[in-house]
C-alpha positions as CSV (number, residue, x, y, z in Angstrom):
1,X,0.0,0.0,0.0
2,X,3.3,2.4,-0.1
3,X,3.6,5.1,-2.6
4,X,5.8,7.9,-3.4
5,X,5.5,10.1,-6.3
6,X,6.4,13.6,-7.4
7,X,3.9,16.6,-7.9
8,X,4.2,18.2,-11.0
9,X,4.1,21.9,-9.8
10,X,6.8,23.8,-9.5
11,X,6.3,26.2,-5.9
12,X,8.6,28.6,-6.6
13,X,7.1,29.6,-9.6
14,X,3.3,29.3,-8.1
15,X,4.1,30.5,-4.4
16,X,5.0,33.8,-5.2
17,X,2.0,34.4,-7.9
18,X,-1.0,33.2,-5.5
19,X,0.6,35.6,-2.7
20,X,0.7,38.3,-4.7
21,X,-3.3,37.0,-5.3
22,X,-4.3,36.2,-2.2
23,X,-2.2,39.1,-0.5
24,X,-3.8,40.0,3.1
25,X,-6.4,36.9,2.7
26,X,-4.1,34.1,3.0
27,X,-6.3,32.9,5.9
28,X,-8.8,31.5,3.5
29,X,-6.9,28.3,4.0
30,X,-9.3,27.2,7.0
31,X,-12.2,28.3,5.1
32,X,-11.1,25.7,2.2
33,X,-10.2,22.9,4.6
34,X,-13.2,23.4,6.6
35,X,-15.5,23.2,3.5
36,X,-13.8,20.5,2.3
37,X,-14.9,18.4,5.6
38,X,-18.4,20.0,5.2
39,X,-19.0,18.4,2.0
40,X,-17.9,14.8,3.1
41,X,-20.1,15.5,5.8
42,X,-22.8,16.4,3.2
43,X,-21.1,13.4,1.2
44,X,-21.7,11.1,4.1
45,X,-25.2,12.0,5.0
46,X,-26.4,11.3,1.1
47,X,-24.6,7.4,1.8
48,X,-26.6,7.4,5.1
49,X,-29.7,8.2,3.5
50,X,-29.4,5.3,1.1
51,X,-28.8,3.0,4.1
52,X,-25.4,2.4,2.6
53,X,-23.4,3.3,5.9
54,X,-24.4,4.1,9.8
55,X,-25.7,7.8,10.5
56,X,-23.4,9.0,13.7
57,X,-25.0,10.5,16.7
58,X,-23.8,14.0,15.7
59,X,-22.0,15.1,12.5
60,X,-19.4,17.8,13.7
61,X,-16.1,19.5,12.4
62,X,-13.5,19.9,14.5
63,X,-10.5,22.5,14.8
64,X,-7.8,21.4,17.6
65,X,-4.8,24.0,17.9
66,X,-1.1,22.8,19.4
67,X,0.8,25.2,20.3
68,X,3.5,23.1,21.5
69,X,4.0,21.3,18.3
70,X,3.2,24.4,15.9
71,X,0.0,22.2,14.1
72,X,-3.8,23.1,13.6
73,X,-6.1,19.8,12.8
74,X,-9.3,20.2,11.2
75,X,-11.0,16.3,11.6
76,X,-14.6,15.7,10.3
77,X,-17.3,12.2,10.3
78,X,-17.6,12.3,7.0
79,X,-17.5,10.3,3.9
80,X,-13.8,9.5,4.3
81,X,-11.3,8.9,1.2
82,X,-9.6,5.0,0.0
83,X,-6.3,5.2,-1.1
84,X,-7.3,5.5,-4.7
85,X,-9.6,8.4,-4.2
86,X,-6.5,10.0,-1.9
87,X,-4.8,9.7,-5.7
88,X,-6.8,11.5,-7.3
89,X,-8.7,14.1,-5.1
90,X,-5.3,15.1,-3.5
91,X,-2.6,14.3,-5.8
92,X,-4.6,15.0,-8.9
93,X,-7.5,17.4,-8.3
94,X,-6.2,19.0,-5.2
95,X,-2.8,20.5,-7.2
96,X,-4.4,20.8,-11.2
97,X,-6.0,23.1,-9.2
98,X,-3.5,25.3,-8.1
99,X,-1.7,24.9,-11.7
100,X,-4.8,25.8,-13.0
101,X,-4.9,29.1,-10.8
102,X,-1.4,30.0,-11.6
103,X,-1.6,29.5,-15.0
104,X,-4.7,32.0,-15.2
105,X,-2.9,34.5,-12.8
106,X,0.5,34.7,-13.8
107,X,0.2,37.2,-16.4
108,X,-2.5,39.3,-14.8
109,X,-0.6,42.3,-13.2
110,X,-3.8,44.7,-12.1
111,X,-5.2,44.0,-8.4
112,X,-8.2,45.4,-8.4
113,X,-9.3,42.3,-10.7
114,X,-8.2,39.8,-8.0
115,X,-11.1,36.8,-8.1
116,X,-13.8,37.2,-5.8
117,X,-13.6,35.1,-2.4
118,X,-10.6,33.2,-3.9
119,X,-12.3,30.1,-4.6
120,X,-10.9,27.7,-6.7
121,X,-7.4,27.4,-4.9
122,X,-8.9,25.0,-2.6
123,X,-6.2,22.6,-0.9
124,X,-3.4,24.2,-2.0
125,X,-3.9,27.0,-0.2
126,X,-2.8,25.2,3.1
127,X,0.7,25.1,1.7
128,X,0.6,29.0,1.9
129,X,1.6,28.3,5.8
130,X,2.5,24.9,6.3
131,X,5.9,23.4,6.2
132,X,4.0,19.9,5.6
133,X,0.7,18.4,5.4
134,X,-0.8,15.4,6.4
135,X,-4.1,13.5,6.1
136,X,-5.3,10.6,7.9
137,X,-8.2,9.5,6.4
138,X,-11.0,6.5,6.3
139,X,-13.5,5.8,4.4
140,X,-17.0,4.9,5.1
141,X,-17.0,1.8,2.7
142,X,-15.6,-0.9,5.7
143,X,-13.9,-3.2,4.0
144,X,-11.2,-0.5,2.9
145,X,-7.8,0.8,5.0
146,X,-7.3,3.8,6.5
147,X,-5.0,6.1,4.3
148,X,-2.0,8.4,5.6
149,X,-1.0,10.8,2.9
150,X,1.7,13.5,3.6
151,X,3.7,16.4,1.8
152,X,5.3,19.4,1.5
153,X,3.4,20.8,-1.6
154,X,6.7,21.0,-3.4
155,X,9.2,18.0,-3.6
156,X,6.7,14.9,-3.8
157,X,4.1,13.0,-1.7
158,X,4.3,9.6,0.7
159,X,1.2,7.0,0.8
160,X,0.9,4.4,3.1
161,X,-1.5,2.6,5.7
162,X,-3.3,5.0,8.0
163,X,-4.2,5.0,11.8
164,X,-7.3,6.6,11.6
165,X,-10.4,4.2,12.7
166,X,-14.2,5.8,12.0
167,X,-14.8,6.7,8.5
168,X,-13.8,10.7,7.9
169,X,-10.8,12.9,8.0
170,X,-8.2,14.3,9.8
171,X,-5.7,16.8,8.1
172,X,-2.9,18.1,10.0
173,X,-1.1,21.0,8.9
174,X,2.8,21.9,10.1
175,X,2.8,25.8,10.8
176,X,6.2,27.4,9.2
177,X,7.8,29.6,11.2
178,X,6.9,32.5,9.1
179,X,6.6,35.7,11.5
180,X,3.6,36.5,10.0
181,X,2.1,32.6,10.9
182,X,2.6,32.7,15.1
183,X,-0.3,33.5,15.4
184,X,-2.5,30.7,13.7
185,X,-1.6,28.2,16.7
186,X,-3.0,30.2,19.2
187,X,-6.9,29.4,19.8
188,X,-8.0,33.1,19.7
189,X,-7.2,33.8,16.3
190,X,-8.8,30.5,15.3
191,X,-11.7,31.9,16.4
192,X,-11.5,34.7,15.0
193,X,-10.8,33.0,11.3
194,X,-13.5,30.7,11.9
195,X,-16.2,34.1,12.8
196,X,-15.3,35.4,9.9
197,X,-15.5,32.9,7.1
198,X,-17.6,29.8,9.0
199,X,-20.0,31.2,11.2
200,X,-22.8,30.1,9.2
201,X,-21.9,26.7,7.9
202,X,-24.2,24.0,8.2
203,X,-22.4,21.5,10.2
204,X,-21.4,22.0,14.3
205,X,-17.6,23.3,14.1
206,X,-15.8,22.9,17.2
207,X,-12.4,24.7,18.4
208,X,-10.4,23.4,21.0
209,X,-6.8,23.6,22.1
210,X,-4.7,19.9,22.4
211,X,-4.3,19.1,26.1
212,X,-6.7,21.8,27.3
213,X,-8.7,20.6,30.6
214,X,-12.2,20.1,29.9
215,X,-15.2,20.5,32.6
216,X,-17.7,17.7,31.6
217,X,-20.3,19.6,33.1
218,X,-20.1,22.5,30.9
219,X,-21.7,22.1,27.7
220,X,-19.6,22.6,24.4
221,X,-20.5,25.5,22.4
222,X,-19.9,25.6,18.6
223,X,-18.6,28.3,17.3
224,X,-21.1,28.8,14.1
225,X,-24.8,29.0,13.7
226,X,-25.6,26.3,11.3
227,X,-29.3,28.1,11.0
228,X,-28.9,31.4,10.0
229,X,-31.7,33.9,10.2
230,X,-31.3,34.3,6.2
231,X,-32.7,30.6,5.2
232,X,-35.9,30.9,7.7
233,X,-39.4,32.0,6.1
234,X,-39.6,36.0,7.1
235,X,-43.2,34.9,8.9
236,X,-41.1,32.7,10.8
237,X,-38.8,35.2,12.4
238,X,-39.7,38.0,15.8
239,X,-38.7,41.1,15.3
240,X,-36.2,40.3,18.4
241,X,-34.8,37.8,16.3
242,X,-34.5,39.7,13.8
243,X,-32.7,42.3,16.0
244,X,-30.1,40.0,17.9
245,X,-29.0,38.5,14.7
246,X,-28.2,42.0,13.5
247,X,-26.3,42.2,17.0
248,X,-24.2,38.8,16.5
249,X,-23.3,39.8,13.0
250,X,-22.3,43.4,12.9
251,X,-21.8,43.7,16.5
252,X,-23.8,47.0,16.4
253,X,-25.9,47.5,20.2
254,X,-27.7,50.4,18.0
255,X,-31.2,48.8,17.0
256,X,-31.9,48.6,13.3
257,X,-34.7,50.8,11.6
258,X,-36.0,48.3,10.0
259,X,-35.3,45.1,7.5
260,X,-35.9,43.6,4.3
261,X,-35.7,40.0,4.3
262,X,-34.7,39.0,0.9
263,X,-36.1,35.7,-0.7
264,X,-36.3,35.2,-4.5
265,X,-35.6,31.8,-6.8
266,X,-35.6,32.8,-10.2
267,X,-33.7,33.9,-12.2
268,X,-30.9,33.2,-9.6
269,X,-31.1,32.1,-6.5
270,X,-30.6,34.5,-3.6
271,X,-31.3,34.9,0.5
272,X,-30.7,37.8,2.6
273,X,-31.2,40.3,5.3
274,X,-30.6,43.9,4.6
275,X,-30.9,46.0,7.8
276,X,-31.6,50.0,7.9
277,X,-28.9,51.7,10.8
278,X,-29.6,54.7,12.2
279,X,-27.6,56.9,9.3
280,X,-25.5,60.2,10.2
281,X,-25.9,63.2,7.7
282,X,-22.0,63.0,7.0
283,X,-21.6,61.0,3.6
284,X,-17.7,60.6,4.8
285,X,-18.7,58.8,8.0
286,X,-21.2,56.3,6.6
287,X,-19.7,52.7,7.4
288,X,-21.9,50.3,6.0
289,X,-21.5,46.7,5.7
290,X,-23.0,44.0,3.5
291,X,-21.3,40.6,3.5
292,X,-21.7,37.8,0.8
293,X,-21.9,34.7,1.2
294,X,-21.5,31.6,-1.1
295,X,-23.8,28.6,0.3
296,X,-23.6,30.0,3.8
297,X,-19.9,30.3,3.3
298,X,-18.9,33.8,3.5
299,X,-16.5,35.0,0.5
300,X,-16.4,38.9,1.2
301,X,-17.2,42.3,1.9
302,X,-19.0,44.8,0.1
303,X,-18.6,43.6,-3.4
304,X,-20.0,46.2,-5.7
305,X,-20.0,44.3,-8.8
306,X,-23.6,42.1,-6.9
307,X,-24.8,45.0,-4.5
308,X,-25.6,48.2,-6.1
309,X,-23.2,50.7,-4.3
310,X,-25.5,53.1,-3.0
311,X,-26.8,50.1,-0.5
312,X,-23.3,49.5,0.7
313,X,-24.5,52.3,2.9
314,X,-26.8,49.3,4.7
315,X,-26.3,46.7,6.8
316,X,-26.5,43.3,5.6
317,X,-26.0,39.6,4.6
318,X,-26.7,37.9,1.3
319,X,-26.2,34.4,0.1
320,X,-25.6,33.7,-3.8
321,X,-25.7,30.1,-3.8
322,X,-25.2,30.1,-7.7
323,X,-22.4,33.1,-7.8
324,X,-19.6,32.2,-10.1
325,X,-17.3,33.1,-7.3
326,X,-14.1,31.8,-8.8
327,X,-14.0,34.2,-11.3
328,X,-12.8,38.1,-11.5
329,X,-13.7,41.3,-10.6
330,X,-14.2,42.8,-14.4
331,X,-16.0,39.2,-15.7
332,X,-18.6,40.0,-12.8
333,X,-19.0,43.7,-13.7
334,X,-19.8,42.6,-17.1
335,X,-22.0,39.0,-16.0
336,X,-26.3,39.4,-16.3
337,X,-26.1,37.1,-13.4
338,X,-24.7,39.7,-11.1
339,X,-26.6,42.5,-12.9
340,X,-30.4,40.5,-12.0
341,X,-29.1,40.2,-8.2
342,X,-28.1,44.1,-8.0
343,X,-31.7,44.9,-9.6
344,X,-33.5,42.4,-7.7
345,X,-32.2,43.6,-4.4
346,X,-32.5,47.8,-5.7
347,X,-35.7,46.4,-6.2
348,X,-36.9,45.0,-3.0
349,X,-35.2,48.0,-1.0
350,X,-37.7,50.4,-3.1
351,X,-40.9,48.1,-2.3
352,X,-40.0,48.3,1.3
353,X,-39.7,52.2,1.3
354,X,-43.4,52.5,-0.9
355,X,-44.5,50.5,1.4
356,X,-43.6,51.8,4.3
357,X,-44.5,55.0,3.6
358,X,-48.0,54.0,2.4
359,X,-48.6,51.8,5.3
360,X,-47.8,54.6,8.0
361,X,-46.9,57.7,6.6
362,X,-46.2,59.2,9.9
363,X,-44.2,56.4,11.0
364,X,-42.2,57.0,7.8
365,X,-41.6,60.5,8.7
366,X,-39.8,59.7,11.7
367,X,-37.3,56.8,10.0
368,X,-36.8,59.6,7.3
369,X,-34.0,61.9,9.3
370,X,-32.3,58.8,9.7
371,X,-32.6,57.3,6.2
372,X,-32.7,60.3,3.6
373,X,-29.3,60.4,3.3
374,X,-29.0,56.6,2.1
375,X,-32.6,57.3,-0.1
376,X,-31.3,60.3,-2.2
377,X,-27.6,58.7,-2.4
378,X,-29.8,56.1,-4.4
379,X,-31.5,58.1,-6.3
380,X,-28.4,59.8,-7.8
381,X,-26.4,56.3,-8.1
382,X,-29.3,55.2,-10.1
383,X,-32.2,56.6,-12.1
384,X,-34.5,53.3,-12.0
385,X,-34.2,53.5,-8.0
386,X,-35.5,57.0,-8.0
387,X,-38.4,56.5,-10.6
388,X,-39.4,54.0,-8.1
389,X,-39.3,56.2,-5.1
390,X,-39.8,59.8,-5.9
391,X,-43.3,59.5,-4.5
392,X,-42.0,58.7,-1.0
393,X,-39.1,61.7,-1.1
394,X,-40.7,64.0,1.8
395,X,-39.2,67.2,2.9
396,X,-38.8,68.6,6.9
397,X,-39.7,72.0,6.8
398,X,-38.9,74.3,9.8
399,X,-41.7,73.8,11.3
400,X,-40.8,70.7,11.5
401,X,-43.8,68.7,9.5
402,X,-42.9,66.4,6.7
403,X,-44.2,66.8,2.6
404,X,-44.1,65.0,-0.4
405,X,-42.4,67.6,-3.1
406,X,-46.1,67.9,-4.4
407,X,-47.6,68.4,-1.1
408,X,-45.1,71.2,0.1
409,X,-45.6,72.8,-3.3
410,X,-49.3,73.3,-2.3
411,X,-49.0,74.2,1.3
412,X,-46.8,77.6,0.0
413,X,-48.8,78.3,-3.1
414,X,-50.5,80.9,-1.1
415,X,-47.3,82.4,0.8
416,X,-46.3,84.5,-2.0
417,X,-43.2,82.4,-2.3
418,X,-43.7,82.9,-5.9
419,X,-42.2,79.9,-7.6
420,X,-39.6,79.1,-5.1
421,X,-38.9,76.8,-2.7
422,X,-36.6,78.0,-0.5
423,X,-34.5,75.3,1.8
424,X,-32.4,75.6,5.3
425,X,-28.6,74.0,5.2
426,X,-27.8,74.8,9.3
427,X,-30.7,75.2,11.5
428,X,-28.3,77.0,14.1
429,X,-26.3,79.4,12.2
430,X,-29.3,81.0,9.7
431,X,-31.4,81.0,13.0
432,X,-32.1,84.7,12.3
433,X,-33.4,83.7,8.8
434,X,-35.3,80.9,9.8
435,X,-37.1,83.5,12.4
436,X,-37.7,86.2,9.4
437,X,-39.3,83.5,7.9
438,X,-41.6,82.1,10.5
439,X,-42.7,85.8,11.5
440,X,-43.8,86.2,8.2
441,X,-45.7,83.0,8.1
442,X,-43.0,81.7,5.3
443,X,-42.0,78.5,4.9
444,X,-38.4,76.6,4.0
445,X,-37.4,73.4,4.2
446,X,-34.5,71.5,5.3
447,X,-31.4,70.1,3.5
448,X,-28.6,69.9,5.6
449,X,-26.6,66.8,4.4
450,X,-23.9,66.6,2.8
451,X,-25.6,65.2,-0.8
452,X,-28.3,68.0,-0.5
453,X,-26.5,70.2,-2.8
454,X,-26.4,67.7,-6.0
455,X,-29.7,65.9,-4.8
456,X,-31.8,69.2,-5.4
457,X,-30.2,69.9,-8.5
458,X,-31.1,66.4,-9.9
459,X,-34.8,66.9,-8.5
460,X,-34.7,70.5,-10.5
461,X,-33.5,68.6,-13.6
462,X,-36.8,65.8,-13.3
463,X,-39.3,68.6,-12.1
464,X,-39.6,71.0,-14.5
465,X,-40.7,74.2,-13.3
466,X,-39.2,73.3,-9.6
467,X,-36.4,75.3,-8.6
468,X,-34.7,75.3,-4.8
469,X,-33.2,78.4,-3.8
470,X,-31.0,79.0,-0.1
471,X,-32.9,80.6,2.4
472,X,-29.6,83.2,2.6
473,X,-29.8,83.6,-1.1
474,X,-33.1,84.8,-1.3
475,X,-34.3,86.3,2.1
476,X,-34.2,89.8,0.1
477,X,-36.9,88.6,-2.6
478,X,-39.3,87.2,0.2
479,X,-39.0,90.1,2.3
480,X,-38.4,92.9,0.7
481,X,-40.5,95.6,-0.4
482,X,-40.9,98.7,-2.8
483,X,-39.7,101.3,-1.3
484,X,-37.6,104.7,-1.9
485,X,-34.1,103.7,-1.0
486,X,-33.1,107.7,-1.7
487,X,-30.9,109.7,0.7
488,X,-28.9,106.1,1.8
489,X,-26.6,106.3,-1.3
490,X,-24.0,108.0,1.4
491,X,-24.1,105.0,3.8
492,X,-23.9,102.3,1.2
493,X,-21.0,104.3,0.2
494,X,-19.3,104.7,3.8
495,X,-19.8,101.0,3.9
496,X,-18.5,100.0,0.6
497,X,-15.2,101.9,1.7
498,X,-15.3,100.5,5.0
499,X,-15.5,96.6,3.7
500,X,-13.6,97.2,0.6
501,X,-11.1,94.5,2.0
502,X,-13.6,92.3,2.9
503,X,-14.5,90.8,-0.2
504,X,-18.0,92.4,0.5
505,X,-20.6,93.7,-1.7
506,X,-23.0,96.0,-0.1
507,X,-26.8,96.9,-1.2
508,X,-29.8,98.7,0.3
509,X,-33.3,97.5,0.7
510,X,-36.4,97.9,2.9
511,X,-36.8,95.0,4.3
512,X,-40.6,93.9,6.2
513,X,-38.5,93.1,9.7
514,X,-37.3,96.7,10.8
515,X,-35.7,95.2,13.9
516,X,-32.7,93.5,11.9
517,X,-30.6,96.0,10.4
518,X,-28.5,94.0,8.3
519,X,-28.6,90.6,6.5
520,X,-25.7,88.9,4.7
521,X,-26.9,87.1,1.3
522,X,-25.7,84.7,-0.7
523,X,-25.2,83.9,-4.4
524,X,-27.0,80.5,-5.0
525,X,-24.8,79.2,-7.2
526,X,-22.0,79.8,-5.6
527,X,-23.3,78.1,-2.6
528,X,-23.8,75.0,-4.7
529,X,-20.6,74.6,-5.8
530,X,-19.0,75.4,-2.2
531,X,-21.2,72.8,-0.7
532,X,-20.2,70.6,-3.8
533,X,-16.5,71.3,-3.1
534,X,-16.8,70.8,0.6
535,X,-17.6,67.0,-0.1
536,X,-14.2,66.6,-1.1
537,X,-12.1,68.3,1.1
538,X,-12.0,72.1,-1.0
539,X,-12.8,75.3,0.7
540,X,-13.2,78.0,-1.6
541,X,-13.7,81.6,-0.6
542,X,-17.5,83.0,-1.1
543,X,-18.4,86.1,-2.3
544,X,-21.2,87.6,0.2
545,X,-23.5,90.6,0.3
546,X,-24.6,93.1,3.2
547,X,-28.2,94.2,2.8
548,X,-29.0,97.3,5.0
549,X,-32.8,97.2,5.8
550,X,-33.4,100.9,5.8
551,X,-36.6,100.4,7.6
552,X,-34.2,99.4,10.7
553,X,-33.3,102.6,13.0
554,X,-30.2,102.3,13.3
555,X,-29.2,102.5,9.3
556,X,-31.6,105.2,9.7
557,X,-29.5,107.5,11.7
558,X,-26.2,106.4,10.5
559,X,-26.8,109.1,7.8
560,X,-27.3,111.6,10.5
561,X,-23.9,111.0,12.8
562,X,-21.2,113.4,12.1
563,X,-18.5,112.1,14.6
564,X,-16.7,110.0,12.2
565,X,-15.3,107.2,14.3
566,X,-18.1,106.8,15.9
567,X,-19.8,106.2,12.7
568,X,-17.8,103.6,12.0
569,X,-17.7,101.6,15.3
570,X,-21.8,101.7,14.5
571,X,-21.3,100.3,10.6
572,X,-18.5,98.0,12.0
573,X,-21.4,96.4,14.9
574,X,-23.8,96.2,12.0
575,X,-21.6,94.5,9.3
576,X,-20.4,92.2,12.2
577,X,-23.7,91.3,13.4
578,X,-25.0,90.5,10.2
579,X,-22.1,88.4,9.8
580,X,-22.3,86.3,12.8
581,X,-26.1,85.6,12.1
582,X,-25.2,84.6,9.2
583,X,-22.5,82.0,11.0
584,X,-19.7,83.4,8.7
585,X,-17.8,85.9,11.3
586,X,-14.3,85.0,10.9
587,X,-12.0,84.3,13.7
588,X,-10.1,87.6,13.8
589,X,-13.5,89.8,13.4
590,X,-14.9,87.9,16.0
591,X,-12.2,88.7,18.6
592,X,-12.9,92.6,17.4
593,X,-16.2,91.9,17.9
594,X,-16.0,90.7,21.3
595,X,-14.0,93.6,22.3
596,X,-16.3,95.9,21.4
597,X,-19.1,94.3,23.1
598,X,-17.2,94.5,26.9
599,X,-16.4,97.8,25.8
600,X,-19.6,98.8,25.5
601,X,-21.1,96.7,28.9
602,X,-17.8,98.6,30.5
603,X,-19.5,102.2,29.3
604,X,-23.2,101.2,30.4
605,X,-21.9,99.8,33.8
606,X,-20.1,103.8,34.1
């Protein structure tokens, strides 16, 4: 029963290429041993069924770490291997494999079109830290020998009779002393491989370290749920189960908005759970997370060749049974399989929203300061997504009631808005415009994320005859009146020279709120684009404009003062009050401006 025989691969041309593949992900080599003792167990169960060999009272996986003697075992009760099928899964199948892989990936030189999940390596991938491997194997047909098979992936192989003696497999890997390696024989990094890549595989996997004391009276705990939330019927889940799955996956103590639970059989086959965090109004902070998973066996993160990008902003977990996962980045991104799952799943996410939103509007409203930033991130990623959605796009105005673009339209018709609708980016700093507004019965609503600025021009370019304007940009249009601005062309003038560093143009216009005797405006477009910029990382200056009210007293008597520096402390409070209601009083004016505001309690306290 003794063999020997040489591999025909040669490792130090292959070694260095799947590195180079497999980079920071060489841990995938538990992941392929692991699955390759699932499927004998899957194997085994089919020969059960058949009556063709005994079912055991518990199919299991197990991972046993020895520090001592620098080796990690993965056994399972499955179907077991003869020494002939030892031939040819191992030595034949096992290393065509890896030629296979090499010879596809030698040439290839661009990273970003490594294969997806790295399947397809398979065995080999064990030599990627071992010194040497063996297997001692059995199989479930009785009247064969246990096999012992071992090798260093490079120089040859050595057959003889095994020692194992229940049907299934043991393969015992050799750590090297690679620096990088040290940790793999310690059982907390185990773990931690295992979490990642076999938490949901449907056989019991159990870790353990060689020589470890065990307490018979404690109950041993596998480390994967072989019954994932995912494969259940959704009228079969609690929203609490729903909710501590979310906990054990993405470790998040924040409850989830809401779900989707994704079912669908044709034209592919797909399960999942796509969850709803609570989302911040800073684009560059969103940290979503959706991982995919290959027959419960997870392959990756985020892959936006399967998941449309804009939900990468969710939470979730979906299983592609069918995914040609041993294949590249750029076949997937041109594949119609991958491009039915992205529009099935872009799909169910918009059903939930209508839904929703027709269900329980109010309910809705309350979800919607948490989820408008992932909604309208959607609808500029992709047109189909918003054509199903626009009807459910509602608007927070300052009063703090939610509308449908149509709705809000129709509330203001009357307000003499004209054909504006006017919008709030910082509810704190344009405080003193949100109060013009709301003393005036006027209404605005709010946009204060960072996508507001492209989202409103896209909803100008689909609603024709709707056009957004900044409540800063247009406060002089709403509130202003017709009035004789005559005898004030002196203080515009004294200002104009006053702020002719400041970048600062300077106007004058009755305005209906007398007591505010200034207001800084913007240019709308100019906004845009600074709010456009500010997304990624530019700060351009802004060009802004003081509007005396000269219904105000105190521009009213500013023509009247004769002591010139006194004049100009006046103009100099006005300019700077306007500016810090405005929430643009720089650093240095507002030092000034502090000074002259003791100064002045000093004067009244004399």
């Amino acid at each position: 029963m003794n063999e020997k025989g040489n591999i025909s691969i040669n490792t130090e041309n292959i070694l260095p290429i799947i590195k180079k593949w497999l980079y920071s992900d060489k841990d995938i080599f538990l992941r392929e041993v692991v699955s390759n003792a699932i499927d004998a167990i899957t194997k085994h169960k089919k020969v059960a069924s058949l009556g063709e060999s005994a079912k055991p009272e518990r199919y299991r996986v197990d991972v046993k770490v020895n520090k001592k003697d620098k080796t990690i075992t993965v056994s399972d009760n499955g179907i077991g291997m003869t020494f002939e099928e030892v031939k040819q899964y191992i030595n034949q199948i096992a290393f065509s494999g890896a030629i296979d892989f090499f010879e596809k990936y030698k040439d290839k030189t661009d990273a970003q079109d490594q294969i997806i999940g790295h399947f397809g390596l398979g065995f080999y991938s064990v030599f990627m830290v071992s010194d040497f491997v063996e297997i001692q194997t059995r199989s479930f047909v009785e009247s064969e020998k246990p096999v012992y098979w071992k090798s260093d992936g490079a120089s040859g192989y050595e057959m003889s009779e095994g020692s194992r003696q229940t049907h299934g497999t043991d393969v015992i890997l050799h750590i090297n002393s690679d620096k990088e390696n040290k940790d793999l024989v310690n059982v907390w990094k185990m773990r931690e491989i295992l979490e990642k890549y076999c938490r949901f595989l449907p056989v019991e996997i159990y870790l353990s370290e060689d020589g470890e004391k065990k307490d018979d009276k404690q109950e041993e705990k596998p480390v994967n749920n072989t019954s994932p939330l995912w494969l259940k019927d959704a009228k079969e889940c609690t929203d609490e189960q729903y909710k501590e799955f979310y906990r054990e996956v993405f470790h998040d103590f924040k409850e989830p908005l809401f779900w989707i639970h994704l079912k669908m059989d044709y034209p592919v086959n797909l399960r999942g759970i796509l969850y709803f965090p609570k989302l911040t109004n800073e684009y560059n902070t969103l940290e979503g997370k959706i991982q995919l998973y290959c027959n419960q066996v997870y392959v990756a993160d985020n892959i936006k060749e399967v998941i449309p990008e804009f939900l990468l902003l969710l939470k979730g977990v979906i299983d592609c049974p069918d995914l040609p996962l041993n294949v590249s980045r750029s076949f997937l991104q041109n594949d119609g399989y991958s491009g039915k799952i992205a529009g099935h799943i872009s799909k169910k996410v918009s059903d939930k929203l209508k839904q929703l939103y027709k269900d329980d509007a109010e309910q809705y409203s309350k979800y919607w300061d948490d989820i408008n930033i992932f909604v309208k991130y959607g609808c500029l990623k992709e047109e189909k997504f918003y054509d199903k959605v626009k009807d459910c796009i509602i608007y927070k105005d300052i009063y703090g009631k939610y509308h449908t673009l149509d709705q809000y339209k129709k509330a203001v018709e009357d307000k003499k808005q004209k054909d504006k609708i006017y919008y709030v980016t910082d509810m704190q700093k344009q405080a003193q415009y949100i109060n013009m507004f709301k003393e005036h019965e006027l209404n605005a609503v709010i946009l204060d994320n960072i996508l507001d600025s492209h989202f409103i021009s896209f909803i100008e370019s689909k609603n024709q005859g709707t056009s957004f304007m900044g409540i800063d940009s247009g406060i002089k249009d709403v509130l202003g009146e017709d009035s004789k601005t005559e005898g004030f062309d002196d203080v515009k003038k004294f200002f104009e020279d006053l702020l002719k560093e400041k970048n600062v143009a300077v106007e004058i216009q009755s305005l209906k709120a007398s007591d505010v005797s200034a207001v800084i405006t913007a240019n709308e477009y100019e906004n845009r684009m600074k709010s456009m910029q500010t997304m990624y990382g530019m700060d351009l200056p802004s060009t802004n404009t003081l509007v005396l009210n000269i219904q105000n007293p105190v521009v009213k008597k500013l023509a009247a003062i004769e002591d010139e520096q006194k004049k100009k402390d006046v103009a100099i409070y006005v300019y700077q009050l306007a500016m810090l209601a405005a929430g643009k009083l720089e650093k240095e004016d507002m030092t000034d401006f502090l000074r002259r505001n003791n100064e002045m309690l000093n004067k009244t306290a004399d």
